[in-house]
LOLUM-354669 format. One line per field, with one value per residue (C-alpha): x, y, z; residue in one letter; residue number from 1. Coordinates in steps of 0.02 Angstrom, whole numbers, plus 32768, in hexadecimal, padded with zeros to 4 digits. Example, Ala and Ser with C-alpha at 12.3 -4.5 7.8 and 13.67 -1.06 7.14 Angstrom:
<atoms>
x (8267 | 82AC)
y (7F1F | 7FCB)
z (8186 | 8165)
res (A | S)
n (1 | 2)
</atoms>
This chain:
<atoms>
x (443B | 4374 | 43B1 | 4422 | 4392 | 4339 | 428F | 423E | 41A9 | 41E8 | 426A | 4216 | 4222 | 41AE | 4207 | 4215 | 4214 | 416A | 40E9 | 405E | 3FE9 | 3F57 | 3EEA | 3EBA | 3E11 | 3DC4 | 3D07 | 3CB2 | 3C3D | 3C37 | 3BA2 | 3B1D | 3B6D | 3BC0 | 3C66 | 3D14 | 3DB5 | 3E5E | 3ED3 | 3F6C | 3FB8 | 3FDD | 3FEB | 4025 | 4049 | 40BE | 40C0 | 4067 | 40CC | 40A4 | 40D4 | 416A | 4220 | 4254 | 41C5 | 423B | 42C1 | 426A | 41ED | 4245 | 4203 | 4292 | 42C5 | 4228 | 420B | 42B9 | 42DB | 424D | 4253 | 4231 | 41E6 | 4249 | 4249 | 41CF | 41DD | 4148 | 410B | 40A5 | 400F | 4038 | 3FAC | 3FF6 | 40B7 | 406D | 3FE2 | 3FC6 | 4071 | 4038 | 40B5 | 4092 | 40AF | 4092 | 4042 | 3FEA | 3F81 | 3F51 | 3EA2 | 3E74 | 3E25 | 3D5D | 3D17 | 3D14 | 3D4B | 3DE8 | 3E87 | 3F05 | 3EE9 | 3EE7 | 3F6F | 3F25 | 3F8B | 3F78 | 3FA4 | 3FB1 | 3FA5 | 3FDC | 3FAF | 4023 | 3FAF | 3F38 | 3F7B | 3EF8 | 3F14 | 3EC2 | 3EDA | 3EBF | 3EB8 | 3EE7 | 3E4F | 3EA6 | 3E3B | 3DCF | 3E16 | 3D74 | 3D5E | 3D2E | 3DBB | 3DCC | 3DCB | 3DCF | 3DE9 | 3DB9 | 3E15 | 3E12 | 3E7B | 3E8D | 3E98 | 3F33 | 3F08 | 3F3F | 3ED5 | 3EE6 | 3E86 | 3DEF | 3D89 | 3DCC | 3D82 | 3D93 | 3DDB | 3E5A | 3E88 | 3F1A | 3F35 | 3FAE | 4040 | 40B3 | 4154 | 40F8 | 40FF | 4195 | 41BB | 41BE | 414D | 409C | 3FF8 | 3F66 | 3EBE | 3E1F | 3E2A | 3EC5 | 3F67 | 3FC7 | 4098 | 40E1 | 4140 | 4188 | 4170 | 4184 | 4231 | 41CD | 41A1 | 425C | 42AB | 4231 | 423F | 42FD | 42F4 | 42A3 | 4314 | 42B4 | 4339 | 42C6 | 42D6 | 42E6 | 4268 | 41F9 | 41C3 | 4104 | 40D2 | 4059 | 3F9B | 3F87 | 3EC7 | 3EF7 | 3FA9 | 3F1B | 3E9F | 3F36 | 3F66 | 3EA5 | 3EA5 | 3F40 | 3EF2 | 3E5C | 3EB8 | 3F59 | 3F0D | 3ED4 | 3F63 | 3F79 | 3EC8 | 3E26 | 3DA9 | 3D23 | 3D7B | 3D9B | 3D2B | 3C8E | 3CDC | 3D8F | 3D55 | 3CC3 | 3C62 | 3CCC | 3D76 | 3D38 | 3D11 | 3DB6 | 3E18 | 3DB3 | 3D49 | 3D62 | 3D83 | 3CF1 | 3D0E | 3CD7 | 3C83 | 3C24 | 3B9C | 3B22 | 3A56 | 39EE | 393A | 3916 | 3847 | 3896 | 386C | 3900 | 397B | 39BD | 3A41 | 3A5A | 3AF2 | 3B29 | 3BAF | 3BB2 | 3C00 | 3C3B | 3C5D | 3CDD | 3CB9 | 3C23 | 3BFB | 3B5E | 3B36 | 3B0A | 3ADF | 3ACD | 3AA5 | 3AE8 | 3AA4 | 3AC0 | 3A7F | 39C6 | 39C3 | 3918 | 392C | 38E3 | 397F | 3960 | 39E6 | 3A13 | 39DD | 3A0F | 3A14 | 3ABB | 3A84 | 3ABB | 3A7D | 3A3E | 3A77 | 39F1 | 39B3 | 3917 | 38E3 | 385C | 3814 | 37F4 | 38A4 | 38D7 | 3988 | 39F2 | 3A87 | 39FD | 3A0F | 3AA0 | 3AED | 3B7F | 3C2B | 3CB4 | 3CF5 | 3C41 | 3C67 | 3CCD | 3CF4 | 3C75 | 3BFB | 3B4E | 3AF4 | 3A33 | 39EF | 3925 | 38FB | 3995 | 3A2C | 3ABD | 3B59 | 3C0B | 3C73 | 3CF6 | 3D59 | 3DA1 | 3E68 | 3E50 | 3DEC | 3E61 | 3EF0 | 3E8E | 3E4A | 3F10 | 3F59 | 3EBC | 3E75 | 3EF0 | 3E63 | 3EAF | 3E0C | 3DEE | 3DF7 | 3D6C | 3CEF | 3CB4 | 3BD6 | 3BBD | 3B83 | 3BDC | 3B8C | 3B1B | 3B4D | 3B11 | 3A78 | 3A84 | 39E5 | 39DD | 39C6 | 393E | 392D | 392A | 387D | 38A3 | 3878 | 3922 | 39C7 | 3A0C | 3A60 | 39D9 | 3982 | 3A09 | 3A0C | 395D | 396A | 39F3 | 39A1 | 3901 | 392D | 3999 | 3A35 | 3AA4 | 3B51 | 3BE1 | 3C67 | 3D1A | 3DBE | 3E0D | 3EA6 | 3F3E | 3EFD | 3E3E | 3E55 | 3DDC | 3DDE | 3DCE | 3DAC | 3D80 | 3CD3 | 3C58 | 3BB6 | 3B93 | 3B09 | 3AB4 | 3A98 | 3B25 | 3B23 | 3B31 | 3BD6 | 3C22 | 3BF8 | 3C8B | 3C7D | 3CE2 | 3CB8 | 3D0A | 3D17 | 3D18 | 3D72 | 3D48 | 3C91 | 3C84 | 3C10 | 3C1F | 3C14 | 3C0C | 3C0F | 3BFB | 3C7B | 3C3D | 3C60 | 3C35 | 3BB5 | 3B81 | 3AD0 | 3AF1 | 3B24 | 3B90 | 3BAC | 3B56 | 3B26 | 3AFD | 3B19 | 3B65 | 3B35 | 3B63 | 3B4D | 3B04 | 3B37 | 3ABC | 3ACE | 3AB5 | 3A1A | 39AF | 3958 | 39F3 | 3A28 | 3AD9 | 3AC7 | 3B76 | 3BA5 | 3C33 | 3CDB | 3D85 | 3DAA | 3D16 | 3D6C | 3DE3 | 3E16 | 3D92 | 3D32 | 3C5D | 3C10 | 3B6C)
y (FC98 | FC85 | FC04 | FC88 | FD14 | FD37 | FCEA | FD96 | FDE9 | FE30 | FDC0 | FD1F | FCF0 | FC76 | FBE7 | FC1A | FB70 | FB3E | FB24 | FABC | FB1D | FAA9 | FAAA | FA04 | F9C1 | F994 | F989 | F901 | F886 | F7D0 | F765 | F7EA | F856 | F8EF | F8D2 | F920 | F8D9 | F8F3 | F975 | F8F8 | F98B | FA3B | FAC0 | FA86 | F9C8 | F9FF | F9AA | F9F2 | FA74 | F9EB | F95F | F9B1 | F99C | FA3A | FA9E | FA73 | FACA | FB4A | FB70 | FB62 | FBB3 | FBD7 | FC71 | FCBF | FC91 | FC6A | FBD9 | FB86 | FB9E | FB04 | FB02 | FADD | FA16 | FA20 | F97B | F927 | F8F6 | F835 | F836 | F798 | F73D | F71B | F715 | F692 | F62B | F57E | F58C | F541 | F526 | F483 | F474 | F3CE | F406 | F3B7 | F3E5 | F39E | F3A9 | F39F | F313 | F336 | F28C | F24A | F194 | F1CB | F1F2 | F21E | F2C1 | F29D | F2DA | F30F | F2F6 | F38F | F3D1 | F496 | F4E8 | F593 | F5D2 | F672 | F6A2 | F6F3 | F6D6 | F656 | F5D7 | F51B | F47A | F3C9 | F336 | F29F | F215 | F189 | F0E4 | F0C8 | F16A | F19A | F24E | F2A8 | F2CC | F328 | F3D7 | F42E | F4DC | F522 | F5A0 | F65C | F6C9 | F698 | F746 | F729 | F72F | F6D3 | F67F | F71C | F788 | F7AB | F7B7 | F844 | F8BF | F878 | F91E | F92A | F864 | F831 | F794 | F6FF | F717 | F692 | F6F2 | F6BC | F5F4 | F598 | F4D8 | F4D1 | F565 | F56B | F5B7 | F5D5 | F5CA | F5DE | F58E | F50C | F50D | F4BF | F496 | F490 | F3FA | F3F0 | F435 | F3F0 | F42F | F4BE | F511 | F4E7 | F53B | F5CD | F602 | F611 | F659 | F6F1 | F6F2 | F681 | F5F7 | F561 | F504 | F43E | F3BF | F38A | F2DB | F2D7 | F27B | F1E3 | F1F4 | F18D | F160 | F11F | F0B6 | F066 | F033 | EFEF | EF8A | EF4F | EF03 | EEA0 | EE65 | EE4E | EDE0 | ED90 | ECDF | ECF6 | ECCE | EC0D | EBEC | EBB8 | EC36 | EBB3 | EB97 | EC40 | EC9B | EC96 | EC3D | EC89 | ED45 | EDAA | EE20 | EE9F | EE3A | EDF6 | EE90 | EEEC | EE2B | EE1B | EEAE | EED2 | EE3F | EDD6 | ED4A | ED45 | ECB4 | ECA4 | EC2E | EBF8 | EBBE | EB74 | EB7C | EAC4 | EB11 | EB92 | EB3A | EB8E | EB4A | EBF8 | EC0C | ECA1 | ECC9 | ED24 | ED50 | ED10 | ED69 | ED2B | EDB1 | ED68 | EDEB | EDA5 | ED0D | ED6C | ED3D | EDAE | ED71 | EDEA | EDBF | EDE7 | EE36 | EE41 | EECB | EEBF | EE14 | EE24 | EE10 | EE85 | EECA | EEA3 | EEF0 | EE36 | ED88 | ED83 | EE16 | EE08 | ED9F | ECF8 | EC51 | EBA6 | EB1E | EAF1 | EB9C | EBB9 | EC3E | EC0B | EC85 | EC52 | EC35 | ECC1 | ECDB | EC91 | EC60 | EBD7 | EB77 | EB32 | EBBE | EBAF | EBC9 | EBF3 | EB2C | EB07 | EB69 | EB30 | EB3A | EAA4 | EA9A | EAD8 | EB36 | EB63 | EBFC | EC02 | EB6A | EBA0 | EB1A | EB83 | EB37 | EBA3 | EB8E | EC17 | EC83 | ED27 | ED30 | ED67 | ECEB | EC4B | EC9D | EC96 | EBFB | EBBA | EC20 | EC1C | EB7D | EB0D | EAEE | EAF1 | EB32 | EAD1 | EB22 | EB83 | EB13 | EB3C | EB65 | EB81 | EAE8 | EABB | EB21 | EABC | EA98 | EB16 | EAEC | EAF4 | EAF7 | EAA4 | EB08 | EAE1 | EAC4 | EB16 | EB5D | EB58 | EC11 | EC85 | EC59 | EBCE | EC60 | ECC8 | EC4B | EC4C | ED0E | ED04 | EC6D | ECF0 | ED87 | EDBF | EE46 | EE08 | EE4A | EE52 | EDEC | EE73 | EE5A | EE51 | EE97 | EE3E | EDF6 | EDAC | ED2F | ED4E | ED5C | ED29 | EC88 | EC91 | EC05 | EC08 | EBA2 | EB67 | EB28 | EA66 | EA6E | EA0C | EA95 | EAC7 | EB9D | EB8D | EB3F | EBBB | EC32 | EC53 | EC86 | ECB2 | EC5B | ECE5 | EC97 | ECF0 | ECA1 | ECFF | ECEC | EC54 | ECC7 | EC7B | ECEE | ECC3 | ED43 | ED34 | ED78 | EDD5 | EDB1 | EE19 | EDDC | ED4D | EDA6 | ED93 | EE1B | EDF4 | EE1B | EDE1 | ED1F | ECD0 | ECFC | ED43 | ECC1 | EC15 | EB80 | EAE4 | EA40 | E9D5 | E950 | E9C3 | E9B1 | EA68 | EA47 | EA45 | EAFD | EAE3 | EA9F | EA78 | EAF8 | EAEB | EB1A | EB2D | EA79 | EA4A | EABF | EA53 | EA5E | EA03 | E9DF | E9F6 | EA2F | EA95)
z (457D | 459D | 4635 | 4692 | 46AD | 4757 | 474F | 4776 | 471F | 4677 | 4657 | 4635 | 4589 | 4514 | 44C8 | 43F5 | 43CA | 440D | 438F | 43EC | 4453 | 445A | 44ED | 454C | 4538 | 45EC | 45B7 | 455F | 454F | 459A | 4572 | 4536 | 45EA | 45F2 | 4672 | 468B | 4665 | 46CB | 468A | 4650 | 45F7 | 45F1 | 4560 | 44B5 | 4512 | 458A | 4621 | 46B9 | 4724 | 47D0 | 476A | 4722 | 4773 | 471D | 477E | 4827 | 47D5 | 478D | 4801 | 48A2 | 4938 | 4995 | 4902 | 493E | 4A01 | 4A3D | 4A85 | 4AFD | 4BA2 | 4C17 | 4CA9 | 4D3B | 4D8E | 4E16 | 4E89 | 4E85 | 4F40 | 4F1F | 4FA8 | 5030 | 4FF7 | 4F51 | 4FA2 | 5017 | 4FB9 | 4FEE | 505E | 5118 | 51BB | 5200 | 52C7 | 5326 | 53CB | 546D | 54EF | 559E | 55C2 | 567B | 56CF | 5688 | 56C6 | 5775 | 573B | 56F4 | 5756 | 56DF | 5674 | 55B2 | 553E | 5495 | 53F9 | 537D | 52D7 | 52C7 | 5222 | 5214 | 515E | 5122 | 509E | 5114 | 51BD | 51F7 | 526D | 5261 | 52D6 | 52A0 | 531B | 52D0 | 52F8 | 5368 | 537A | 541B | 5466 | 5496 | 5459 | 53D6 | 535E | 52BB | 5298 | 5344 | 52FD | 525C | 5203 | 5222 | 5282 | 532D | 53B4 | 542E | 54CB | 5580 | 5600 | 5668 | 55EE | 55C4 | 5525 | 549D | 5430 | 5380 | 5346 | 53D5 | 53E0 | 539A | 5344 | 5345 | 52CC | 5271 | 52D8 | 536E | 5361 | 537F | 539D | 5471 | 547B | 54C3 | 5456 | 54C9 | 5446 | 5498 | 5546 | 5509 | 551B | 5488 | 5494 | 53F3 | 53F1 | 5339 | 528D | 51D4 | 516E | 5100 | 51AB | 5202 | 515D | 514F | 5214 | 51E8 | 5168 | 51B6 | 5232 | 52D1 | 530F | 5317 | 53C3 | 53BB | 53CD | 5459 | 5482 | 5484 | 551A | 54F1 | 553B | 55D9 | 55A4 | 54FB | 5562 | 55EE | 554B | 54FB | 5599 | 55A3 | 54F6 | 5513 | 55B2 | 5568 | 54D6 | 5533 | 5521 | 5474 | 5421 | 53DD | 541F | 53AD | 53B5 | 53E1 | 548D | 54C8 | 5457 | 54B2 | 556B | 5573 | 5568 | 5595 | 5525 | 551F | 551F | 5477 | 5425 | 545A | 5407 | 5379 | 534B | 5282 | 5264 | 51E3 | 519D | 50E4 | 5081 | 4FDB | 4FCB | 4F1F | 4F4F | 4ED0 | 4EE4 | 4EC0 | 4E8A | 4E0F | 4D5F | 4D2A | 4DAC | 4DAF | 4E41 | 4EC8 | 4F04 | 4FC0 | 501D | 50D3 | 515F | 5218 | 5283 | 52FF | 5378 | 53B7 | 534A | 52DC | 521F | 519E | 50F7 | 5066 | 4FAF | 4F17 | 4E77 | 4DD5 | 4D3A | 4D14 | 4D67 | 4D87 | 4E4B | 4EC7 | 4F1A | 4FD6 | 504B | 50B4 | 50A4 | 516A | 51E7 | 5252 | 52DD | 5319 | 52AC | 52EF | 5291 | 523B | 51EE | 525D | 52C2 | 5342 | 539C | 543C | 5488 | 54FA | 5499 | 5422 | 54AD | 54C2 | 541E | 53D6 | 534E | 52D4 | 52FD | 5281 | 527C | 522A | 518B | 5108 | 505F | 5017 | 50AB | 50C0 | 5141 | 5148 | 514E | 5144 | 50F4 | 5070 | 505E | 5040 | 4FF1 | 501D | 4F81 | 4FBE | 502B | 502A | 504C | 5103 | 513B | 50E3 | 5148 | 51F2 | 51E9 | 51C3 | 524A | 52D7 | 52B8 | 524D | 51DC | 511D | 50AB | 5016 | 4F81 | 4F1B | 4EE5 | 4E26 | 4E34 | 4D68 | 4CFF | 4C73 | 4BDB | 4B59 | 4A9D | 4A3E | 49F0 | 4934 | 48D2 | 4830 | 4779 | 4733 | 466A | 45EB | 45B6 | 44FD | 4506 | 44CF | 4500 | 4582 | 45C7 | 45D1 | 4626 | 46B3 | 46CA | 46F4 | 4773 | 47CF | 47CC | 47D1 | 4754 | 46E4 | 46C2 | 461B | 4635 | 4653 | 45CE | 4613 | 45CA | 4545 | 4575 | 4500 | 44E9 | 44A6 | 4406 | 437F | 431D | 4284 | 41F9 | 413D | 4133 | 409B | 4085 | 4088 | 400B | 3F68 | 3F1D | 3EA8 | 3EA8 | 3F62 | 3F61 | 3F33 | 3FC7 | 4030 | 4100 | 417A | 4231 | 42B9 | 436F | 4408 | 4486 | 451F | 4512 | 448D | 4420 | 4352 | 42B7 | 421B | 41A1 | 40DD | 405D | 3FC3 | 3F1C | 3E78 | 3E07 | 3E77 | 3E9A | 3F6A | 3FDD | 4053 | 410F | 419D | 41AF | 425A | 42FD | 4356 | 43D6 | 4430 | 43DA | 4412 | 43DC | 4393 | 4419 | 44AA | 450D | 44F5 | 4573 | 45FE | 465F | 460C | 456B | 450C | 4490 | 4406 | 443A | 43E8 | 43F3 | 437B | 42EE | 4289 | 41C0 | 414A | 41E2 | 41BA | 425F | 423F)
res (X | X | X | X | X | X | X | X | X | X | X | X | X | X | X | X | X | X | X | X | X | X | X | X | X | X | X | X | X | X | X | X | X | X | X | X | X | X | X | X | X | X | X | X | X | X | X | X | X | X | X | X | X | X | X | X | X | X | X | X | X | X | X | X | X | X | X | X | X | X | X | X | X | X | X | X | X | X | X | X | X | X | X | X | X | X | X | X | X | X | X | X | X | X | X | X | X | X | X | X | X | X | X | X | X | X | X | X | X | X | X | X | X | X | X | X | X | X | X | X | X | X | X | X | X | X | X | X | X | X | X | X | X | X | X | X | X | X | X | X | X | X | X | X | X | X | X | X | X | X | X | X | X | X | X | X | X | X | X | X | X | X | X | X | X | X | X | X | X | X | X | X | X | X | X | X | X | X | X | X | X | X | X | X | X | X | X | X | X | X | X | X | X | X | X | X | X | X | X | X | X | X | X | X | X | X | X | X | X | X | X | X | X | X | X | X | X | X | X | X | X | X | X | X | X | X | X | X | X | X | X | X | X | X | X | X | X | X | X | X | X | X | X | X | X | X | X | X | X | X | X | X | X | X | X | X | X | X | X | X | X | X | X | X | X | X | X | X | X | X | X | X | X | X | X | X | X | X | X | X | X | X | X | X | X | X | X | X | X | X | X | X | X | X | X | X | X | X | X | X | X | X | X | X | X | X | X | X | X | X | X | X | X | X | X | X | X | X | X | X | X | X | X | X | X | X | X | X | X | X | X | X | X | X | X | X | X | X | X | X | X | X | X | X | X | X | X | X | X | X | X | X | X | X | X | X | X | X | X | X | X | X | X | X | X | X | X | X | X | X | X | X | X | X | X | X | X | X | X | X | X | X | X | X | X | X | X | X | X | X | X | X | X | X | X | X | X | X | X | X | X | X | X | X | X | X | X | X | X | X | X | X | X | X | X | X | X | X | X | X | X | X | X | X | X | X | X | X | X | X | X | X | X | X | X | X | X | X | X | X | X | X | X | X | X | X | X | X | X | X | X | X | X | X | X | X | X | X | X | X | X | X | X | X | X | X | X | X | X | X | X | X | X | X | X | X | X | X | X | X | X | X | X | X | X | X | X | X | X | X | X | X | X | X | X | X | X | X | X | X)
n (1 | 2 | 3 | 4 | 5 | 6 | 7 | 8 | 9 | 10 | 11 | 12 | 13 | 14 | 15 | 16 | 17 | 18 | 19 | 20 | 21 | 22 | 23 | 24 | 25 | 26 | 27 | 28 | 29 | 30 | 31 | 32 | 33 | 34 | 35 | 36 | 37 | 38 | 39 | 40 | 41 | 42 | 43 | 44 | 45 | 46 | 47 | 48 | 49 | 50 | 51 | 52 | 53 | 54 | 55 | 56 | 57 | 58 | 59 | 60 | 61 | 62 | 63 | 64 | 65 | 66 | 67 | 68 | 69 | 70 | 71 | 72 | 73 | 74 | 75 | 76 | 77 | 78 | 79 | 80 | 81 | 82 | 83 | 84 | 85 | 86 | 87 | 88 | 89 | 90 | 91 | 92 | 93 | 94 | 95 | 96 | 97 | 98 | 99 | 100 | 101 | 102 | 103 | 104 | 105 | 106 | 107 | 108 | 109 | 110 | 111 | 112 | 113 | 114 | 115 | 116 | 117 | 118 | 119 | 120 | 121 | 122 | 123 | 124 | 125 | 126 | 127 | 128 | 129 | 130 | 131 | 132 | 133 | 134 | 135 | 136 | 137 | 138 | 139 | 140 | 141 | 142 | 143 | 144 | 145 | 146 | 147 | 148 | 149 | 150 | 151 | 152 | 153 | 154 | 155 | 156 | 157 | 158 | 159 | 160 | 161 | 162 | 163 | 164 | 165 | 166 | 167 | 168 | 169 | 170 | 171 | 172 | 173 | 174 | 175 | 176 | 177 | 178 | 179 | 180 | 181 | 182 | 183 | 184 | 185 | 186 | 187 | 188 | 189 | 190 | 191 | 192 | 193 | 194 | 195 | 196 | 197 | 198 | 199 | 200 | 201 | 202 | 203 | 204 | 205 | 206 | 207 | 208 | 209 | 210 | 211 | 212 | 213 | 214 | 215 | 216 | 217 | 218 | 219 | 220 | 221 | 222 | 223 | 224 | 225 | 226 | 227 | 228 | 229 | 230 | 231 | 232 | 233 | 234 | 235 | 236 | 237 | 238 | 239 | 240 | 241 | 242 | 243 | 244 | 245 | 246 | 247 | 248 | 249 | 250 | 251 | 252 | 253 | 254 | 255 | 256 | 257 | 258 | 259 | 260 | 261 | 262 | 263 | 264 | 265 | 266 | 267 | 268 | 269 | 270 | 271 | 272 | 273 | 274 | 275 | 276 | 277 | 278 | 279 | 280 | 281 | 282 | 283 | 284 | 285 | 286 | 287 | 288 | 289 | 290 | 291 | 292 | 293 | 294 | 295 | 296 | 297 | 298 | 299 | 300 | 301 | 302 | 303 | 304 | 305 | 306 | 307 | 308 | 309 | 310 | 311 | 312 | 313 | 314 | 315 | 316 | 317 | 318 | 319 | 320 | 321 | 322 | 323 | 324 | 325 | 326 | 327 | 328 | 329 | 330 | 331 | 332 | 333 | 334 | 335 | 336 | 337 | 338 | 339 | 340 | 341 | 342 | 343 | 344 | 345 | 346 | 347 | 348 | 349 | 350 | 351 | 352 | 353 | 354 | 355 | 356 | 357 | 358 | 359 | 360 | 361 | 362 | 363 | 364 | 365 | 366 | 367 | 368 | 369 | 370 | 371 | 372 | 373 | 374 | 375 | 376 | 377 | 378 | 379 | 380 | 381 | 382 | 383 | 384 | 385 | 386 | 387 | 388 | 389 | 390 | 391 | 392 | 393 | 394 | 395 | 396 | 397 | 398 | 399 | 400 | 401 | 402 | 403 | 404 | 405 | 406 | 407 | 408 | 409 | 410 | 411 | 412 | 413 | 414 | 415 | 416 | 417 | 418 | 419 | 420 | 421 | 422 | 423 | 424 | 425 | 426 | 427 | 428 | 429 | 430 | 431 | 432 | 433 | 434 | 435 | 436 | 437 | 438 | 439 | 440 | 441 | 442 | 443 | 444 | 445 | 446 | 447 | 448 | 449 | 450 | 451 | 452 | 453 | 454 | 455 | 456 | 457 | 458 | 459 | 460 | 461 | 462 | 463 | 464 | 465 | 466 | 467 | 468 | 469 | 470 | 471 | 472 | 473 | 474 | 475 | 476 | 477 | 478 | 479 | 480 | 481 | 482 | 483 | 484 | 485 | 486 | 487 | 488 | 489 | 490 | 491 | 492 | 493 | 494 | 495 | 496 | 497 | 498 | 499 | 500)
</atoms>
């Protein structure tokens, strides 16, 4: 009837039957220190009213406070730069610059990425770096926040200057940034779908006109190269085209050997190796040498500045210029052969991939194939043991011939099939009261180590136990003077056999 009351003050009731009203203890002493315990459990042992699942029941808040009151769903408004972190439109734009030098005729068209990042509403352009174009290319605006403005105004207030906005870019529109107009020619699929999705209809793609500068240098280098093709380099190389004609056909392109010296007064016959290139642009050498870890070598940048080489490796001085001597061409170096380079014969004994496949297609010359440079490795030499001292072991003898310290042999595992040996033994002797000593010889067959150990008997005025050993064995023909002498094994142990 206890269970149907109001919990309200004056009608709470204490349970009759409970009889244990001890008290938790929470202080004590740890080590010689005074420290505090957790409370585990309450009054008499009952369990604590916040570990309790009665105490939910009994103790519910709601009979006192009502029901709780929540507070109302507010929408939560995200800032942009988290809505829009690392999200970017992508345009592809171009510009036409004016005609800036006197020599040119035909303006330039400029090929241009534009970056418009959402996060902060900053604007950056890339141009994409296009071989010999002649201009500098890269980043040609950084990003910030670009003001939008026309060619017909003037320069802005900060405060009052308004800004360019992603609702303001579309594909066939024009952006005017900072004395440059830029038509938006195309745009990547995240910036199609997100214009639409905002409602912008996306116009269709413009054909980006190509730049009449880069077109004319195009035209040059074929001119340049037209009677390049199934040609040796030797006969057009430095006759069929001019300076200029031979850097636009071959420039970039080295030929690559590897060559071995041998300094015939090193005592060591040590040998240096290099790597030899032939720039076919203008028929230079440069030879650079290779190192290896703590090889001792002072680690000089080239063996050979580029520069053009006589045959025969020297240098004078007094000639005027090197078109005045006769120089290597790129038929004098194969796989094999051996050029000079200051008083150094060095020996090609390969070729990178490249230059194999030029020399096939240019010049119809087949490389051979890599030569091997290393010597064939010597025996080993193997030094002799000497003999045995007479001093200890044989073995020990050995340990100290390998080691300067030496070391105690490392015992293995027994295996299956290292089990002792084990044979009943007596002693061969003239005198009668030793005959009748019994021994037991014990075998190890892993390490070849003999015990012999002596059985006691009562009354016989001997203790027994240990003999002899344990220890190897020699035989009494083996020579103790030898590294290895020959020890007893289990094929000396037979039945009525006398061996010691």
């Amino acid at each position: 009837m206890m269970a149907n009351h109001p919990v309200l003050p004056g009608r709470v009731f204490t349970d009759p039957n409970k009889n244990r009203f001890h008290v938790p203890q929470t202080l004590g002493f740890r080590n010689g220190v005074p420290v505090q315990a957790l409370v585990l459990q309450g009054i008499g042992q009952e369990p604590l009213d916040a570990q309790s699942v009665q105490y939910l029941d009994k103790w519910d808040p709601n009979l006192f406070y009502g029901e709780c009151r929540r507070a109302p769903k507010v929408n939560t408004v995200h800032p942009q730069y988290e809505v829009y972190e690392n999200k970017t439109l992508a345009f592809r734009a171009f510009c036409v610059e004016p005609i800036a030098v006197p020599m040119e005729d035909q303006p330039r068209v400029r090929h241009v990425l534009l970056f418009y990042h959402l996060e902060d509403d900053t604007i950056s352009v890339m141009e994409p770096p296009i071989v010999n174009s002649g201009c500098v290319q890269g980043k040609v605006l950084k990003r910030h926040r670009v003001p939008k403005a026309s060619q017909d105004d003037g320069p802005k207030d900060a405060a009052t200057a308004s800004y360019w906005h992603w609702t303001d870019l579309n594909v066939g529109g024009s952006v005017w940034l900072y004395g440059r107009t830029y038509q938006l020619a195309s745009c990547d699929a995240f910036t199609r779908e997100f214009l639409e999705r905002h409602g912008i209809s996306v116009g269709g793609e413009i054909v980006v006109p190509a730049d009449p500068y880069t077109q004319e240098q195009t035209r040059a280098m074929q001119r340049q190269t037209q009677d390049v093709d199934g040609h040796s380099p030797s006969a057009v190389l430095y006759q069929g085209l001019d300076k200029l004609g031979r850097f636009l056909a071959f420039d970039r392109q080295v030929l690559r050997f590897f060559a071995v010296w041998q300094d015939p007064m090193d005592p060591m016959h040590e040998k240096r190796y290099f790597k030899v290139l032939f720039y076919l642009a203008d028929g230079t050498m440069e030879i650079q040498p290779e190192y290896k870890v703590n090889d001792g070598h002072y680690k000089y940048p080239n063996l050979l500045a580029r520069q053009l080489l006589p045959r025969g490796g020297l240098l004078p001085a007094d000639l005027p210029s090197f078109r005045d001597m006769d120089c290597y061409v790129a038929e004098d170096l194969q796989v094999g052969s051996e050029i000079e380079v200051l008083g150094r014969r060095l020996r090609l004994f390969d070729c990178d991939g490249f230059t194999r496949d030029y020399y096939a297609a240019r010049l119809g010359i087949v490389q051979p194939p890599s030569v091997p440079t290393e010597s064939p490795a010597p025996a080993p030499l193997v030094q002799p043991l000497p003999p045995h001292n007479g001093f200890g072991s044989p073995e020990d003898s050995l340990r100290s011939c390998l080691h300067l310290v030496p070391r105690r042999p490392c015992p293995s595992h027994p295996g299956p099939d290292d089990r002792p040996l084990r044979y009943l033994v007596r002693l061969n002797s003239e005198r009668p009261h030793d005959l009748a000593r019994r021994f037991v010889l014990s075998y190890q067959t892993r390490f070849g180590f003999c015990t012999i150990t002596e059985l006691g008997r009562r009354n016989s005025g001997r203790e027994g136990g240990r003999f002899f050993g344990p220890r190897l064995i020699e035989k009494p023909d083996s020579d103790p003077m030898q590294p290895q002498p020959e020890y007893y094994g289990p094929a000396d142990f037979a039945i009525g056999e006398c061996n010691f």
